[in-house]
LUMLUM-130257 format. One record per residue: residue number from 0; x, z, y of N, C-alpha, C, CB in turn. Coordinates in nm, 2 decimals. Glycine has a CB too. Layout:
<recs>
NUM,X,Z,Y,X,Z,Y,X,Z,Y,X,Z,Y
...
</recs>
This chain:
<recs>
0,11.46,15.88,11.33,11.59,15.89,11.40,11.63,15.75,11.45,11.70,15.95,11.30
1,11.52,15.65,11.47,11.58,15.52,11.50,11.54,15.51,11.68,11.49,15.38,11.38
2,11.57,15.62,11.72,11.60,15.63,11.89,11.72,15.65,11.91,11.53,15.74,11.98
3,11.79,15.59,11.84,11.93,15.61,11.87,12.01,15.61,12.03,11.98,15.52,11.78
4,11.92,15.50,12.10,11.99,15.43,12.23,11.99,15.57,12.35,11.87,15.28,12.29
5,11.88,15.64,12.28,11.90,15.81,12.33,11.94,15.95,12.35,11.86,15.84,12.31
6,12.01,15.87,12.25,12.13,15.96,12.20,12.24,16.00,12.31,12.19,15.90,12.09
7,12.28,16.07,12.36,12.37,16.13,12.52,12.54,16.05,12.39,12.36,16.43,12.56
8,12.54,16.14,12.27,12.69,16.10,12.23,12.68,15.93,12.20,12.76,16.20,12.08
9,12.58,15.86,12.16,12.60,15.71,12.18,12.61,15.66,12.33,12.48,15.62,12.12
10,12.54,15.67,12.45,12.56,15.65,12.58,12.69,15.61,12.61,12.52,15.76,12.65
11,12.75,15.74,12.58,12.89,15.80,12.58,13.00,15.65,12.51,12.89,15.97,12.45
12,12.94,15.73,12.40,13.06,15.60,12.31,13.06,15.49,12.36,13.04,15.55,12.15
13,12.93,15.43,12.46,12.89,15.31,12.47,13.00,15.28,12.61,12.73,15.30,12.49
14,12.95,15.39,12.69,13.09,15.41,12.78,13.22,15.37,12.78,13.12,15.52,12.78
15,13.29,15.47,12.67,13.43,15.44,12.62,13.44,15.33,12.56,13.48,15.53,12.54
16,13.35,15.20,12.54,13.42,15.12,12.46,13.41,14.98,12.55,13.35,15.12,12.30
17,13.34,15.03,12.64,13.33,14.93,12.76,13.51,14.99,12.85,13.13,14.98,12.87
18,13.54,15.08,12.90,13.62,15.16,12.91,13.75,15.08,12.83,13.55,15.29,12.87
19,13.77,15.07,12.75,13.88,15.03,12.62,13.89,14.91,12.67,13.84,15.04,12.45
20,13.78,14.83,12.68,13.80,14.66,12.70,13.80,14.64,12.86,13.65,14.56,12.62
21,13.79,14.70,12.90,13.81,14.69,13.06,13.97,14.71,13.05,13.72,14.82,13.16
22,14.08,14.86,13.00,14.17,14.92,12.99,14.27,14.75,12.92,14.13,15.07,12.91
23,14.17,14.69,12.80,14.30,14.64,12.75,14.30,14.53,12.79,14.33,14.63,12.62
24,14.18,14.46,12.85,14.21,14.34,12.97,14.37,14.27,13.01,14.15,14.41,13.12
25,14.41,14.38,13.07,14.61,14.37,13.12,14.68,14.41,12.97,14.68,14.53,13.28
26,14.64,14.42,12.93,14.74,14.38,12.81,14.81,14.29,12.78,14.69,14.38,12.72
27,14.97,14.27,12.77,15.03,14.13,12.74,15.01,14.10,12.64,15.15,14.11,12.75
28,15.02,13.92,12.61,14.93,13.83,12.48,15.00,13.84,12.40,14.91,13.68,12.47
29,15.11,13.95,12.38,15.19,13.96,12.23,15.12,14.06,12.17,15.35,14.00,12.23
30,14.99,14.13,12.24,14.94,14.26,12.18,14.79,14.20,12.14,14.94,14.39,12.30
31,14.76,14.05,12.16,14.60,14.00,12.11,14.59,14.02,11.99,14.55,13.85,12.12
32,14.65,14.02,11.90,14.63,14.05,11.76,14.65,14.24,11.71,14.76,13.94,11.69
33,14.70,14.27,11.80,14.81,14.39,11.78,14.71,14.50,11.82,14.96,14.37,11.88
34,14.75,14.61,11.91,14.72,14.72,11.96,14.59,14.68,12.02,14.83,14.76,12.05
35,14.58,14.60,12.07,14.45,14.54,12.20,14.34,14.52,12.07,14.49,14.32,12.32
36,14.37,14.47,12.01,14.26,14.41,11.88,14.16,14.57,11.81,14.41,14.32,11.71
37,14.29,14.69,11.81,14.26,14.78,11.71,14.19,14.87,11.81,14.39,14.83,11.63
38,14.24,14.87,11.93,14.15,14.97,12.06,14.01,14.91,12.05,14.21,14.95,12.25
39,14.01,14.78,12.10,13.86,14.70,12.11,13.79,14.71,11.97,13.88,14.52,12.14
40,13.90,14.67,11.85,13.76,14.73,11.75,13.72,14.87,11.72,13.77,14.69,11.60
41,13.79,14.93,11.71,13.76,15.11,11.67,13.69,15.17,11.81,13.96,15.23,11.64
42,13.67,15.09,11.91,13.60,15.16,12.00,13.44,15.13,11.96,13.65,15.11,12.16
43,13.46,15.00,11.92,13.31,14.91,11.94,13.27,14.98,11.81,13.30,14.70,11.93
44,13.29,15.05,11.69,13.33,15.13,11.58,13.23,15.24,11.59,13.49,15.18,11.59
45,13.27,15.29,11.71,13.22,15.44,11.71,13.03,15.41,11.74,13.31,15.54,11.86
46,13.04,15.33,11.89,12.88,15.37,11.91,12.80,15.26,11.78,12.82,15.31,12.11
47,12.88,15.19,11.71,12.84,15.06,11.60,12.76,15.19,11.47,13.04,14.93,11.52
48,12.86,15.26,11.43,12.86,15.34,11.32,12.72,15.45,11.34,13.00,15.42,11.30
49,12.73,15.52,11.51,12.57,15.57,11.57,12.47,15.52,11.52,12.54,15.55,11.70
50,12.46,15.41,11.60,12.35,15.34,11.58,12.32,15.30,11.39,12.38,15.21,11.68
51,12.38,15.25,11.36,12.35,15.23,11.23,12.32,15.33,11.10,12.43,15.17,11.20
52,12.37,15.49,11.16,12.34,15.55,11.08,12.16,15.64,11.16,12.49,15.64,11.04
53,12.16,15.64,11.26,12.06,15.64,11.31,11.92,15.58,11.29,12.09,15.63,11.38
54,12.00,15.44,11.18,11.88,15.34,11.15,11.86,15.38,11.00,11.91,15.16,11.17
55,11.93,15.47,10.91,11.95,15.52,10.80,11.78,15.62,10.75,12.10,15.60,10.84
56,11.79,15.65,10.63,11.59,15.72,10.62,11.65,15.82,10.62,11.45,15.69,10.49
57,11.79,15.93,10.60,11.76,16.06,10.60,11.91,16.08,10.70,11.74,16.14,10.42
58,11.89,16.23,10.70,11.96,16.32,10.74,12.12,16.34,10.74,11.92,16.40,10.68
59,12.11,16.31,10.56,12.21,16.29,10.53,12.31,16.20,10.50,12.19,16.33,10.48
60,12.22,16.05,10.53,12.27,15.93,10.54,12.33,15.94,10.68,12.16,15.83,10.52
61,12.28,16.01,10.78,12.29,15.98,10.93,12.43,16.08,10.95,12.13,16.03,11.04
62,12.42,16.19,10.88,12.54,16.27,10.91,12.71,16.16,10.84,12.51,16.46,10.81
63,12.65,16.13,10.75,12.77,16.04,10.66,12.85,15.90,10.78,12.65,15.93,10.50
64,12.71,15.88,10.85,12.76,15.76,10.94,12.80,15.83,11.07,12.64,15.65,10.97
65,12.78,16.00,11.12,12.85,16.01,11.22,13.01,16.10,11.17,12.74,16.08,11.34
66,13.03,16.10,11.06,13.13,16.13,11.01,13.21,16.03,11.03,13.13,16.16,10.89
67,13.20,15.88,11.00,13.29,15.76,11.01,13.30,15.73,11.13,13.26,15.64,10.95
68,13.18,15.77,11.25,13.20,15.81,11.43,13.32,15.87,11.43,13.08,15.91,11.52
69,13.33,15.93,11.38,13.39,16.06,11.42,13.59,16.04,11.36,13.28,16.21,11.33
70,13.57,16.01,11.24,13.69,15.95,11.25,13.73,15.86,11.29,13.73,15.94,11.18
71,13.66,15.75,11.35,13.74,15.62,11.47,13.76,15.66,11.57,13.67,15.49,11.52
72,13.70,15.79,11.64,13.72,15.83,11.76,13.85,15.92,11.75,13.61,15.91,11.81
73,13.94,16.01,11.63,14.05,16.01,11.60,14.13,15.93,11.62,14.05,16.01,11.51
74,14.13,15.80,11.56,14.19,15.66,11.55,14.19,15.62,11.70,14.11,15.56,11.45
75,14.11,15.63,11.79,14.12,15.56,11.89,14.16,15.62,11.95,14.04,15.50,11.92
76,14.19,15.80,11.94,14.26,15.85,12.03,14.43,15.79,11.99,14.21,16.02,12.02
77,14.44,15.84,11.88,14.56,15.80,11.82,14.59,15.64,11.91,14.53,15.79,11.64
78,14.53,15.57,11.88,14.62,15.42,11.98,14.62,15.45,12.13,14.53,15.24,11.96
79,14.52,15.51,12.17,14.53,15.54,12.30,14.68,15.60,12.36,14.43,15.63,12.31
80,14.70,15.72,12.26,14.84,15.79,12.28,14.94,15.68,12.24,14.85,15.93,12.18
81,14.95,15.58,12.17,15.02,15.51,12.13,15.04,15.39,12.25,14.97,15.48,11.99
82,14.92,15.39,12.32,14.95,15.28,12.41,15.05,15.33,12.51,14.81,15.23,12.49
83,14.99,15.46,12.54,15.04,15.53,12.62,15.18,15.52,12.65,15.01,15.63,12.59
84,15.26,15.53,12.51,15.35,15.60,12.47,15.47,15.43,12.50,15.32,15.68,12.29
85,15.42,15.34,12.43,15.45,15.18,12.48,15.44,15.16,12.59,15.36,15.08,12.44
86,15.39,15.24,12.72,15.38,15.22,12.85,15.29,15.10,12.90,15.51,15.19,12.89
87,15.19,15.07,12.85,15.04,15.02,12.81,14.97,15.02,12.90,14.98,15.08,12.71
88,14.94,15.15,12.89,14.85,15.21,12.96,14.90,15.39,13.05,14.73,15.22,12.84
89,14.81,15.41,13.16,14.91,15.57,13.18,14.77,15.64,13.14,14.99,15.62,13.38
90,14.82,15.75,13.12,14.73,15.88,13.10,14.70,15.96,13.21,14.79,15.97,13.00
</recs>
Protein backbone atom coordinates (compact mmCIF):
# COMPACT_ATOMS: atom_id res chain seq x y z
CA UNK A 1 0.00 0.00 0.00
CA UNK A 2 3.11 2.33 -0.24
CA UNK A 3 1.64 3.85 -3.71
CA UNK A 4 0.00 6.08 -2.02
CA UNK A 5 0.78 9.24 -4.51
CA UNK A 6 -1.94 7.09 -6.51
CA UNK A 7 -4.35 7.30 -4.69
CA UNK A 8 -7.41 9.63 -6.59
CA UNK A 9 -8.57 10.68 -2.62
CA UNK A 10 -4.78 11.86 -1.81
CA UNK A 11 -4.49 13.81 -5.31
CA UNK A 12 -7.58 15.33 -4.08
CA UNK A 13 -6.54 16.26 -0.57
CA UNK A 14 -3.43 17.37 -2.18
CA UNK A 15 -5.62 19.74 -4.14
CA UNK A 16 -7.56 21.18 -1.25
CA UNK A 17 -4.73 21.98 0.71
CA UNK A 18 -2.93 23.78 -1.94
CA UNK A 19 -6.52 25.39 -2.37
CA UNK A 20 -6.64 26.46 1.61
CA UNK A 21 -3.23 28.20 1.33
CA UNK A 22 -3.93 29.91 -1.83
CA UNK A 23 -7.65 30.87 -0.06
CA UNK A 24 -5.80 32.07 3.23
CA UNK A 25 -3.05 34.04 1.47
CA UNK A 26 -5.65 37.42 1.96
CA UNK A 27 -6.13 36.74 5.20
CA UNK A 28 -5.57 39.76 7.62
CA UNK A 29 -2.27 39.38 10.11
CA UNK A 30 -4.52 39.27 13.12
CA UNK A 31 -5.54 35.75 11.80
CA UNK A 32 -1.46 34.37 11.41
CA UNK A 33 -1.71 32.65 14.46
CA UNK A 34 -5.48 32.18 14.47
CA UNK A 35 -7.97 30.76 11.83
CA UNK A 36 -5.19 30.94 8.83
CA UNK A 37 -2.78 28.76 10.99
CA UNK A 38 -5.67 26.01 11.78
CA UNK A 39 -7.02 25.85 7.86
CA UNK A 40 -3.23 25.53 6.62
CA UNK A 41 -2.60 22.86 9.20
CA UNK A 42 -5.71 20.55 9.14
CA UNK A 43 -5.58 20.80 5.44
CA UNK A 44 -1.78 19.72 5.15
CA UNK A 45 -3.38 17.05 7.91
CA UNK A 46 -5.42 15.25 5.64
CA UNK A 47 -3.22 14.23 2.55
CA UNK A 48 -0.09 14.01 5.63
CA UNK A 49 -2.28 11.28 7.55
CA UNK A 50 -2.85 9.36 3.66
CA UNK A 51 0.24 9.06 3.01
CA UNK A 52 1.51 7.87 6.25
CA UNK A 53 -0.95 5.45 6.83
CA UNK A 54 -0.35 4.09 3.40
CA UNK A 55 3.33 3.63 4.56
CA UNK A 56 1.74 1.54 7.50
CA UNK A 57 2.23 -2.89 7.04
CA UNK A 58 -1.52 -3.64 7.31
CA UNK A 59 -4.93 -2.91 6.54
CA UNK A 60 -5.77 -2.08 9.57
CA UNK A 61 -3.13 0.28 10.45
CA UNK A 62 -4.06 2.14 7.06
CA UNK A 63 -7.87 2.24 7.82
CA UNK A 64 -6.89 3.82 11.49
CA UNK A 65 -4.84 6.58 9.53
CA UNK A 66 -7.64 7.30 7.03
CA UNK A 67 -10.01 7.63 9.97
CA UNK A 68 -7.79 10.68 11.40
CA UNK A 69 -8.12 11.84 7.29
CA UNK A 70 -11.28 11.81 7.72
CA UNK A 71 -11.80 13.62 10.82
CA UNK A 72 -9.55 16.80 9.78
CA UNK A 73 -11.54 16.95 6.77
CA UNK A 74 -14.60 17.53 9.36
CA UNK A 75 -12.48 20.09 11.12
CA UNK A 76 -11.56 21.76 8.05
CA UNK A 77 -14.90 21.88 6.88
CA UNK A 78 -15.89 23.27 10.19
CA UNK A 79 -13.26 26.44 9.87
CA UNK A 80 -14.09 26.74 6.42
CA UNK A 81 -17.80 27.49 7.52
CA UNK A 82 -16.35 29.47 10.22
CA UNK A 83 -14.29 31.60 7.87
CA UNK A 84 -17.10 31.96 6.02
CA UNK A 85 -19.25 33.03 8.64
CA UNK A 86 -16.25 35.93 9.81
CA UNK A 87 -16.63 37.11 6.22
CA UNK A 88 -13.08 35.59 5.40
CA UNK A 89 -13.78 33.93 2.80
CA UNK A 90 -17.30 33.54 0.48
CA UNK A 91 -18.82 30.28 -0.24
Amino acid sequence: MNKYKELQVWQISMDVAETIYQLTSSFPDEEKFGLKSQLRRCSVSVPSNIAEGAGQNSSKEFNYFLGIANGSCYELETQVILSNKLGLVKL
